[in-house]
N, C-alpha and C positions, 0 to 999 in steps of 0.2 A: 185597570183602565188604560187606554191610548194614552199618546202624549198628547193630543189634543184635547181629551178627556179631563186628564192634567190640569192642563192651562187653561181652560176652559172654567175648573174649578178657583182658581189662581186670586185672595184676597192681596188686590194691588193696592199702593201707596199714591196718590193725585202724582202727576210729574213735579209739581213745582216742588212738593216734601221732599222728590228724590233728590232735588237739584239742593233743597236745604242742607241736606245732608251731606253734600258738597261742598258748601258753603257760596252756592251759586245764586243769588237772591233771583226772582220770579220778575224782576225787570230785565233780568238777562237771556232768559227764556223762550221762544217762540211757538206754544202748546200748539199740536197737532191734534185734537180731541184733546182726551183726560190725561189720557197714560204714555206719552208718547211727545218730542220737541226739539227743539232746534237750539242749537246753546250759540248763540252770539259770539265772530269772531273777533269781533272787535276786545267784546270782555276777556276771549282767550288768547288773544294776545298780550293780554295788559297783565297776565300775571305772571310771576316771578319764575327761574330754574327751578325746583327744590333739588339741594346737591345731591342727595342718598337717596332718591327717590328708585325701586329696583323694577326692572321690566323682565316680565318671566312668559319666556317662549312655550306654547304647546305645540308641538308635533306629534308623528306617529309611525306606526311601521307601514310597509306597502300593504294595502286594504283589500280586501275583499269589495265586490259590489255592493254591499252593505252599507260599506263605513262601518269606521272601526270608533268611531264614539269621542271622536277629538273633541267638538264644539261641546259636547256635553260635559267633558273633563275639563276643559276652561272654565264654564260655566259652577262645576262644580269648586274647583279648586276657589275660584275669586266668594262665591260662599265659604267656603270653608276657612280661609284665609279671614275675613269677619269673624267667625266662629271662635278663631284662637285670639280673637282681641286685635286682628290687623288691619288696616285702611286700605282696604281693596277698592279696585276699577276693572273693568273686564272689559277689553276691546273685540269688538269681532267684528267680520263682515257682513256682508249685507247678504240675503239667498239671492240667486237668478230664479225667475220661474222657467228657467229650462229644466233643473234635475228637478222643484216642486212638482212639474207637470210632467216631468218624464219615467227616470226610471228611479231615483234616490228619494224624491217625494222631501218633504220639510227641511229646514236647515237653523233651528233656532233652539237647539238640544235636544235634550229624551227625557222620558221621567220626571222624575224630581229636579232635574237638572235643566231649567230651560229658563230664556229671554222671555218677555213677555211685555205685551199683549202679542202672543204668537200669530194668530191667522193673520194680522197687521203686518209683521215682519216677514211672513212668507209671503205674502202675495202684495201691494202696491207699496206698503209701507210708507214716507212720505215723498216718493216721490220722484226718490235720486236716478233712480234707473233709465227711468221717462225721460229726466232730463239731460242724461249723456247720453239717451239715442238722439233725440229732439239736436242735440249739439252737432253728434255724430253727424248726422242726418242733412242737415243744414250745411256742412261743409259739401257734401256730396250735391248736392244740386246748386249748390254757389258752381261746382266745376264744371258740372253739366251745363249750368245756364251760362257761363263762361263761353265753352267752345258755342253753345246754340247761338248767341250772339257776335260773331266775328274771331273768338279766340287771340286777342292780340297778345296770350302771354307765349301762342303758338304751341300747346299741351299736345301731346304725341297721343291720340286715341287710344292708343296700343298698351303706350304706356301710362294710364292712372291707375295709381297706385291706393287710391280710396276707395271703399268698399262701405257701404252701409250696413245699417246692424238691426236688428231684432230681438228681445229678449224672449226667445222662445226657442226650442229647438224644431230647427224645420230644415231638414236637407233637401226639400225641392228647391230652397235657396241659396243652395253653396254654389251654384251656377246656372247663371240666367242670361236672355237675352232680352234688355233693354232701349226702351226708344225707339220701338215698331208703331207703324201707324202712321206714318207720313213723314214730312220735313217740319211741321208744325212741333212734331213731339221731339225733336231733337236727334243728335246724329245715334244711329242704332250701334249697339257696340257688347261683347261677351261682359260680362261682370258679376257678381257673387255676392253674398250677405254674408256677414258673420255675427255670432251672437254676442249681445252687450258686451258681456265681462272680459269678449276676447280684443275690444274697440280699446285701439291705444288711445282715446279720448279717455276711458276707464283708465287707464294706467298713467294718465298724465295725473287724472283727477285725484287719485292714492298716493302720487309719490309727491305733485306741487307742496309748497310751505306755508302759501300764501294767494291771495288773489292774484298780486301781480305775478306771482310765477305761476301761477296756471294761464294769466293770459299770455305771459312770453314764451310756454313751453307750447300752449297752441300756434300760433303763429311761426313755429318752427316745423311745423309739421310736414311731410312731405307728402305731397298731394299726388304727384305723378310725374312725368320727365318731356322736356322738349324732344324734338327730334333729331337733336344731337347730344339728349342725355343730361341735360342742364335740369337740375331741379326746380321744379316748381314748390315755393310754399303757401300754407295758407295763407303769411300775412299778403301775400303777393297777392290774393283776391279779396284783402278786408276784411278775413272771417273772423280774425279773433276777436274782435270786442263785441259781434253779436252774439256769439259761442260765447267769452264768459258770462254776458248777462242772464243767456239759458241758464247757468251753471251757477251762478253766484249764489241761489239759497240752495242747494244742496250742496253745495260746498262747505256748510257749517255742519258739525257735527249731528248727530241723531244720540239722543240720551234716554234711555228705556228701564227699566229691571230685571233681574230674576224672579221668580217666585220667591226667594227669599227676600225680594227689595232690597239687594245688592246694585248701585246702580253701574250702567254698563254702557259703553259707546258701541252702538253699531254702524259702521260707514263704510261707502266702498264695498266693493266684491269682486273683484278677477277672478278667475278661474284660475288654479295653481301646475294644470298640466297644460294648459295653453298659453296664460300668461302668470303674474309673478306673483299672484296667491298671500295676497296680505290688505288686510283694511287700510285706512286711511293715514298718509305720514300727520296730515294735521290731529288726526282724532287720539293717535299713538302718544304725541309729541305734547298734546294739551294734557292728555291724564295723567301724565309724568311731571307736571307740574299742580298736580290737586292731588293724588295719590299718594302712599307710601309702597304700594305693591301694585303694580299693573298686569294683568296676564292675559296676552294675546295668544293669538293662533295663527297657523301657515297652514297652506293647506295643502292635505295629501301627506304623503310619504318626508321623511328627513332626505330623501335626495331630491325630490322638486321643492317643496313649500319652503323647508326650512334653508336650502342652500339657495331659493331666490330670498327668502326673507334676507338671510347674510349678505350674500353677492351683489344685489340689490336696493334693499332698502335701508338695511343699515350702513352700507356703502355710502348714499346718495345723502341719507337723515343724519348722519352721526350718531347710531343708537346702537347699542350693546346689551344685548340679555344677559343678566347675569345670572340666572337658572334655567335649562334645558326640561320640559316634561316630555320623557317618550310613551305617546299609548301603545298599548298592545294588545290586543284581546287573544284569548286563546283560540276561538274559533280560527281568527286568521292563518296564525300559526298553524295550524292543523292544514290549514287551504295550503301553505307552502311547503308543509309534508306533504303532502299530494292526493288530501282528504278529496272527496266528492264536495262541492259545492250543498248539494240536497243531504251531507250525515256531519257537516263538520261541527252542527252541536249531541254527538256522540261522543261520549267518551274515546278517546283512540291519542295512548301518553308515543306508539310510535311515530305517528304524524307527528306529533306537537315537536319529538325531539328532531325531526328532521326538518320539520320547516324553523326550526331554533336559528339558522344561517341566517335569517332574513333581521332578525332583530338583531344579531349578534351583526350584522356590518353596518345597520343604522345606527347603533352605538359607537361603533369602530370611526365611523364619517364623524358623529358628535362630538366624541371622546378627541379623535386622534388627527381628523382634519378640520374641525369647526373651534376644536381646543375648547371647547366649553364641558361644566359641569352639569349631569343631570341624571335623573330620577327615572323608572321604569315605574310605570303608572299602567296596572291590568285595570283594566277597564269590567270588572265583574260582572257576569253573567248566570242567568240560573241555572245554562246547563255546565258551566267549569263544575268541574268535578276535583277531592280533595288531590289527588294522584296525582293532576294536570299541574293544577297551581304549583304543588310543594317538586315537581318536577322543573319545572319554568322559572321557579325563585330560586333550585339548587343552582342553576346552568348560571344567570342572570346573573347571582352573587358570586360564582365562580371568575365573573370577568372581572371582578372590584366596582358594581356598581351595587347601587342602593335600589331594591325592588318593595311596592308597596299596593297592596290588594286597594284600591279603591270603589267602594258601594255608591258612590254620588247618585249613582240613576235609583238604587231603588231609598235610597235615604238623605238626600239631597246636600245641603254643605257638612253635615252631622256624620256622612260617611266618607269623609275626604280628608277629615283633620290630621289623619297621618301624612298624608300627603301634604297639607299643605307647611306641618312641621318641618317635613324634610326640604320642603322646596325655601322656606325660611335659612334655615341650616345652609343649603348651598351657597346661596344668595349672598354668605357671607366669604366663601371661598375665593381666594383668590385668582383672578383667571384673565385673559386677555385672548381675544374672539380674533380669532386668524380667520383669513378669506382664504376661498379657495385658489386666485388667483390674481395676481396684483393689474391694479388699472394700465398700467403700461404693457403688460403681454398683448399680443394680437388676437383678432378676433378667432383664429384657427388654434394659438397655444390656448385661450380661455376654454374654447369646447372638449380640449384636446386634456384638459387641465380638469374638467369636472366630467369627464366618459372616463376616464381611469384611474381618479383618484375615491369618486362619488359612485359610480356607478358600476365599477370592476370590470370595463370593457379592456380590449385592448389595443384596438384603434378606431379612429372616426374617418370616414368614406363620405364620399361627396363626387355626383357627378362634375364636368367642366362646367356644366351653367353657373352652377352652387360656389364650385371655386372662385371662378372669374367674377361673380359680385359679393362674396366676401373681398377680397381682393382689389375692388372697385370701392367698397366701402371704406377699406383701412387707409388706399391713398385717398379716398376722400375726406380725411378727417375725422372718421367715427370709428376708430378702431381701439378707442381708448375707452369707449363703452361699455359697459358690462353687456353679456349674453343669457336671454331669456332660451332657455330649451322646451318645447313644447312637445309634450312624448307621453307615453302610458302612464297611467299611476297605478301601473297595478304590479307594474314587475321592472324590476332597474336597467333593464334592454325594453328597447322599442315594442318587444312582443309581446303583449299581455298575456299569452299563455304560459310565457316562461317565470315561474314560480321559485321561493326560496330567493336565492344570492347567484344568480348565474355571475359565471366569467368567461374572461376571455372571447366576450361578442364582440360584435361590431357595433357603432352607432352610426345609422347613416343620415347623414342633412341632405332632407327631400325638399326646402326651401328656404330662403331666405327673405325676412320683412325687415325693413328699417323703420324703426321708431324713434325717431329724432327727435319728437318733442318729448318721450318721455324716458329718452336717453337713454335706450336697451336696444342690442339688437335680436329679433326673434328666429330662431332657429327651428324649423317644424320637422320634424323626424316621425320616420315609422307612416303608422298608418292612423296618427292623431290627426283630429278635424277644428279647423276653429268656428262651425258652423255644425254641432252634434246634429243627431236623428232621437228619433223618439224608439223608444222598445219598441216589442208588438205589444205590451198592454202596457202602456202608458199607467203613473200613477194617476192621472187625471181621472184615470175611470170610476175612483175609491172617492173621487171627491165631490161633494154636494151642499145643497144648501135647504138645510129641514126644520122646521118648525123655529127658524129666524134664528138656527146658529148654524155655521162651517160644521162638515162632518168629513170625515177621511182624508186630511191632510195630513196627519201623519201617524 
């Protein structure tokens, strides 16, 4: 069966039972239909630390176009952690319908292993996405209808630096021209779209703690620049308090299940190669006070998702994993031997051993620059072969790490209990989570600090544009910011063709964004988009709607 076939089949639990089981009574509640709710921040705010409470990171190796089966190993492990008698929560984020509609198709697990009510979570869900373009959205025509009005804050045309958003992927709008048609529609001027998850209004919304800090974190936003370079902010046009009111009920958590009615947070969604690839700090920071075991996810590779999880949000939240899960699938591996995309579910143990470099450095980053404990998690598939695997676990275990065959997909939290033993087991290990770079280095040592200690480059390159507004930004005050890098997630240089563990590249910053209000600065390298395209056959083609259910979502 599909995975929508799957969930489709899925005997779910009323929300409010999930929320029992949390001990969250149905007056706390805000049910979105049956299966699906809003959990009241006011309630989660009013309960306690719990001290031991443990939060366990999933990441994974550099992916194949596929995906390597992360969200499903989250999913899995928080089942299977129930299974051994534990008090699991499973954070994750929210899908974009850019990769649902484009080339990745679903984002709510596989198999046995999935959120649910699925088509709910892939496509509108309740809401949240809507309401940070709507926010997005609304700041950008406060600017516009600013200067159409006299402009007295004197905003440099040239220079607005707000872009509106989309949750779809559409590159006829990475660059437009807007405000044609008279003096009625306003002054005409170049400008671009980018999609939801890459809208620092998304990235305020994951990292705020609070109402009040998401409305002071909008209000610091920077909008665009006078003609002598003087920042404009949002509060400077009034925008923030109609921007949180868009924002205020999707700012409360989302509470869903598993198939196994495991319940689970889903919130939030950046994108982890464009921005900093982690759900919600509020939704993170609440299950860590109702849980004993919490397992979220980063997205992409341990050198984007997991090193902005670090650098980022546990920077910003004061939160600390204390268990690392790395997926890996063996197909990948093969891809980073230098398998063909169309054989790498073929048997072939010489690919596997030479694309071996790829996981062995994302280990190397976890191990030896993230200073954390953690677990190789194969992701099982029906074409690994005996050969592959007992090849993969000799090399693994040769480095002193701990390798464990997990079946989650085709046997749901029932094939994970190894896994989630050993993630128990680490969890008790002693360990203290080093950054890759301390808040006082400059914004040039911080990129300069994760391209060669993260990435195996051996220097970072920058035209004078690129220098001279980093360099504008550090004496401006924001150099104490951590750096979001936005670059491939398919290979740890800028080229997504370059496969395995290259060294010795280059990494070149082709732009810089300030995100002030959500206190990162964006570094865009390569030839990453924060406004995707669509394949040439779109997953959207596979998907319909027949005899009154979703078909081919995933």
């Amino acid at each position: 069966m599909s995975d929508i076939d799957i969930a489709q089949k899925a005997v779910m639990k009323p929300i409010n039972e999930i929320g029992a089981d949390l001990g969250i009574a149905a007056e706390h509640l805000e049910p979105y239909g049956h299966y699906k709710a809003k959990i009241s921040l006011k309630y989660l705010d009013s309960l306690p630390k719990k001290a031991d409470s443990k939060l366990i990171l999933v990441t994974a190796i550099s992916p194949t176009p596929a995906g390597e089966g992360k969200t499903t190993t989250t999913v899995g492990l928080g089942d299977a952690l129930r299974h051994i008698g534990k008090n699991s929560l499973i954070c994750l984020r929210e899908p974009s319908l850019g990769p649902v509609f484009g080339m990745k198709g679903g984002a709510a697990g596989g198999g046995y292993a999935q959120v649910v009510p699925m088509e709910d979570i892939n496509l509108h869900f309740t809401g949240d996405f809507n309401a940070i373009a709507l926010a997005n959205n609304l700041l950008a025509a406060l600017v516009d209808n600013h200067i159409h009005h006299g402009n007295t804050l004197g905003i440099d045309v040239r220079r607005i630096a707000w872009k509106r958003v989309v949750d779809m992927n559409d590159r006829a709008l990475r660059e437009i021209v807007q405000s044609l048609g008279g003096t009625g529609n306003g002054m005409p001027r170049q400008d671009g779209f980018d999609i939801v998850v890459a809208s620092e209004i998304m990235a305020i919304f994951c990292l705020a703690t609070s109402i009040d800090d998401l409305k002071e974190r909008i209000s610091k936003i920077v909008v665009g620049y006078t003609r002598d370079k003087k920042p404009v902010l949002a509060k400077d046009l009034n925008a923030q308090g109609a921007m949180t009111v868009i924002l205020k009920d999707a700012f409360q958590p989302n509470l869903v299940q598993t198939l196994e009615n495991t319940p689970a947070f889903i919130h939030g969604g950046p994108f982890a190669n464009i921005a900093h690839g982690c759900n919600s700090v509020v939704a993170t920071t609440s299950a860590l006070k109702i849980a004993d075991y919490v397992v979220t996810e980063a997205g992409f590779g341990a050198d984007l998702g997991a090193e902005k999880f670090i650098d980022i949000k546990c920077r910003k939240a004061g939160l600390e994993p204390a268990a690392v899960v790395l997926v890996a699938t063996i197909r990948a591996l093969k891809y980073h031997g230098g398998a063909d995309l169309k054989t790498i579910s073929e048997e072939n143990v010489d690919a596997l051993a030479k694309g071996f470099v790829n996981i062995e450095r994302h280990i190397k980053n976890i191990r030896d620059v993230y200073h954390l404990p953690l677990v190789v998690s194969i992701n099982h598939m029906t074409s690994d072969t005996e050969a592959e695997v007992a090849l993969l676990r000799e090399k693994v275990e040769a480095l002193g790490v701990k390798i464990v065959l997990a079946r989650h997909w085709a046997e749901g939290g029932a094939g994970a209990t190894e896994l989630a033993q050993t993630v128990v087991e680490l969890c008790d290990t002693p360990n203290k989570m080093n950054f890759v770079y301390p808040s006082e280095a400059t914004l040039w040592e911080k990129v300069t600090a994760v391209a060669t200690k993260v990435y195996g480059a051996s220097e970072v390159t920058a035209d004078a544009k690129v220098r001279a507004k980093l360099a504008e930004l550090q004496e401006s005050g924001y150099g104490h910011f951590p750096i979001c890098i936005a670059k491939t997630q398919y290979s740890f240089s800028t080229d997504a063709g370059l496969r395995g563990a290259p060294s010795g590249h280059s990494l070149n910053i082709r732009e810089v964004r300030l995100s002030a209000g959500a206190e990162f600065v964006v570094l865009v390298c390569g030839e990453i988009m924060t406004m995707p395209g669509l394949p040439k056959v779109p997953s959207s083609e596979k998907i319909d709607f027949v005899d009154g259910k979703v078909v081919g979502l995933f």
